[in-house]
C-alpha positions in Angstrom: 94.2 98.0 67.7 92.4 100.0 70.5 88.4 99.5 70.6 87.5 103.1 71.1 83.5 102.8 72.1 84.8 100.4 75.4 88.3 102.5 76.2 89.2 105.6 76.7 92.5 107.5 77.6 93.5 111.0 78.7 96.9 112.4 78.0 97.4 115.2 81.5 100.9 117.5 81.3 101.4 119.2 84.9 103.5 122.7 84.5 105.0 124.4 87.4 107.7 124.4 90.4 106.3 121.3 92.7 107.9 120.0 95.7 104.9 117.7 96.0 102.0 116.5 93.7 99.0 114.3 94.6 97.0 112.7 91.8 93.7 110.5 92.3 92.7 108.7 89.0 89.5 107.0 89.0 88.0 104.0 86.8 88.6 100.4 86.1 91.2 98.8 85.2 91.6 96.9 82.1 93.8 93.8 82.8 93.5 92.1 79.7 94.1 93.0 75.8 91.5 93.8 73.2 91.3 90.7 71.0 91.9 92.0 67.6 90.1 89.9 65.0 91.5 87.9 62.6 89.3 88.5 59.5 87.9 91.7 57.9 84.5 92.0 58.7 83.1 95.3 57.0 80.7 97.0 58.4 77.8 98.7 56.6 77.8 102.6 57.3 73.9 104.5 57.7 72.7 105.6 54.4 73.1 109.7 54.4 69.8 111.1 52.7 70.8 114.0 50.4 68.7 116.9 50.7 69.2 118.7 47.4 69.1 122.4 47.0 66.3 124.3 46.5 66.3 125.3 42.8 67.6 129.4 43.8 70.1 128.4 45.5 71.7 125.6 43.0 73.4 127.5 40.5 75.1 124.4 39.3 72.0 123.3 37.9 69.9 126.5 36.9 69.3 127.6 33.0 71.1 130.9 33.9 74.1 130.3 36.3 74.6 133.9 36.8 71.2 134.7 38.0 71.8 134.0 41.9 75.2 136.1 42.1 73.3 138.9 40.0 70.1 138.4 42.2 73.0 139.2 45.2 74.5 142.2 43.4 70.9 143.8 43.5 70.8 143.8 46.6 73.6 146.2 47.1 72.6 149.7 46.0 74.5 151.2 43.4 76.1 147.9 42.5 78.5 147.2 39.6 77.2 145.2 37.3 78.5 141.0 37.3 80.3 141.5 34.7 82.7 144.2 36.3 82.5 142.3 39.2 84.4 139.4 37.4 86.3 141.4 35.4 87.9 143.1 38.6 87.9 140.1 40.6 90.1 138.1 37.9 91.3 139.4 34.9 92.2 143.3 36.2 94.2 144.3 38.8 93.5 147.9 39.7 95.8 150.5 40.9 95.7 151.6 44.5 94.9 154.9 43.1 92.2 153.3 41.3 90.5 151.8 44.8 90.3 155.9 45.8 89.0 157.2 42.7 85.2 158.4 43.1 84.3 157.0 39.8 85.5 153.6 40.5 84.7 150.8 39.0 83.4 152.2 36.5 87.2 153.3 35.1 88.1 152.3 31.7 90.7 152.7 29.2 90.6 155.4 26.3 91.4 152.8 23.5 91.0 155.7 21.0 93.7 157.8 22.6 96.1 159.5 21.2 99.8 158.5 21.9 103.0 159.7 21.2 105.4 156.9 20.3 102.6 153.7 19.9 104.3 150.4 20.7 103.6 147.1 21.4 104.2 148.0 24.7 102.2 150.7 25.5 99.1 148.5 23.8 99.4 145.7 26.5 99.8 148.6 29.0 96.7 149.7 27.8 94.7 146.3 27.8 95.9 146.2 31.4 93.3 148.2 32.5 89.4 147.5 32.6 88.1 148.0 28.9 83.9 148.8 28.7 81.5 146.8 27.2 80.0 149.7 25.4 83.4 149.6 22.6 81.8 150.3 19.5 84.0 148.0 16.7 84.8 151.2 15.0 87.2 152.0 18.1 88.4 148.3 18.5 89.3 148.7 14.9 90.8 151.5 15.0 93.3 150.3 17.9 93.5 147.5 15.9 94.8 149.1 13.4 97.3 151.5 15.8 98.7 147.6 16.9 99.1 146.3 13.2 100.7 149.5 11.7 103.5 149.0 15.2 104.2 145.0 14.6 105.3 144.7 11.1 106.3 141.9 9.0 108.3 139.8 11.4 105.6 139.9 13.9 103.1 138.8 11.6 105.1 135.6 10.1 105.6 134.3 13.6 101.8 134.7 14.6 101.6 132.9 11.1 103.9 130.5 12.2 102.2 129.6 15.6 98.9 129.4 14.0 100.3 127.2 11.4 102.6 124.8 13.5 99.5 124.3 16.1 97.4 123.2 13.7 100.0 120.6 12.7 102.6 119.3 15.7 103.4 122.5 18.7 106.8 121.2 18.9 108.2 123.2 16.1 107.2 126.6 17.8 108.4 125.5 21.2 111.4 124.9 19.8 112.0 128.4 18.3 110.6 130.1 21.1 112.9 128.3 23.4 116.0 129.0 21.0 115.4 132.7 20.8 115.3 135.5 22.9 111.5 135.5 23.4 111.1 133.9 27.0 113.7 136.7 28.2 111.6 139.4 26.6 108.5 138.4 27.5 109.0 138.1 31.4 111.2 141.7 31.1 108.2 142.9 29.5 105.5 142.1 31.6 107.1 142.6 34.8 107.5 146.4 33.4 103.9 146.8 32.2 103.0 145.3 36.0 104.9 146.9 37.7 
């Protein structure tokens, strides 16, 4: 055990083609050992004194968490609003086309849109993509309704199912999920509607 505050050391590497080298060290010598103690003595550290945060810049412990990174967003003319902000940073990804488009971020699905062929598929390629805020429930309903009249009764006794075997032991629905062709599907699928 090396007492640091009464020795110290320096490690030198010399590169190069030498024929001769000269060093001079200077310092004392140290002819005898450290004497390592025998017993544990702890030693007390210096109290730290915490300086807490000023009350605008703690949003750990403000009534509205939000307010400083929306107070930020102000700042920034013509600024999404937090929301977006979120929205974009962790539940969408946008399209590099997307990044280019004059309107962006403000780009949002046409849940109401007509389409040929409606699927499941095409609904979570949809839902993909940054839905507004200003959705009246009429058009969630009516896309609602697109996704039920697609799904049919199978789909509807397994959501049954899941809902059901939750509520009572999971096990059951692993099992079936695990047994069928559902895992396959599901990774197929979304690596198609990310892609």
């Amino acid at each position: 055990m090396l007492i640091i505050s009464q020795h110290a050391t320096r490690f030198v590497i010399f590169q190069g083609d030498f024929e001769y080298l000269s060093l001079a060290i200077y310092g004392d010598l140290v002819a005898e050992q450290p004497i390592i103690p025998l017993t544990y003595r702890p030693n007390t550290l210096p109290s730290v004194e915490h300086t807490p945060l000023t009350g605008s810049l703690d949003p750990a412990n403000a009534k509205d968490p939000t307010l400083l990174a929306r107070q930020l967003l102000e700042l920034i003319p013509e600024s999404p609003s937090l929301a977006i902000v979120v929205r974009l940073m962790y539940c969408v990804k946008p399209s590099d086309a997307d990044w280019e488009h004059p309107d962006f971020p403000y780009l949002y699905v046409d849940l109401g849109q007509d389409i040929a062929d409606f699927s499941l598929e095409k609904a979570v390629k949809l839902t993909t993509e940054q839905i507004s805020d200003e959705l009246t429930s009429d058009q969630l309903s009516r896309f609602a309704d697109k996704i039920s009249s697609v799904i049919g009764p199978p789909v509807c006794f397994l959501l049954r199912l899941q809902a059901e075997t939750i509520l009572t032991h999971p096990c059951p629905l692993r099992i079936v999920i695990s047994r069928t062709a559902f895992p396959v599907y599901c990774r197929t699928s979304l690596r198609r509607t990310r892609n």
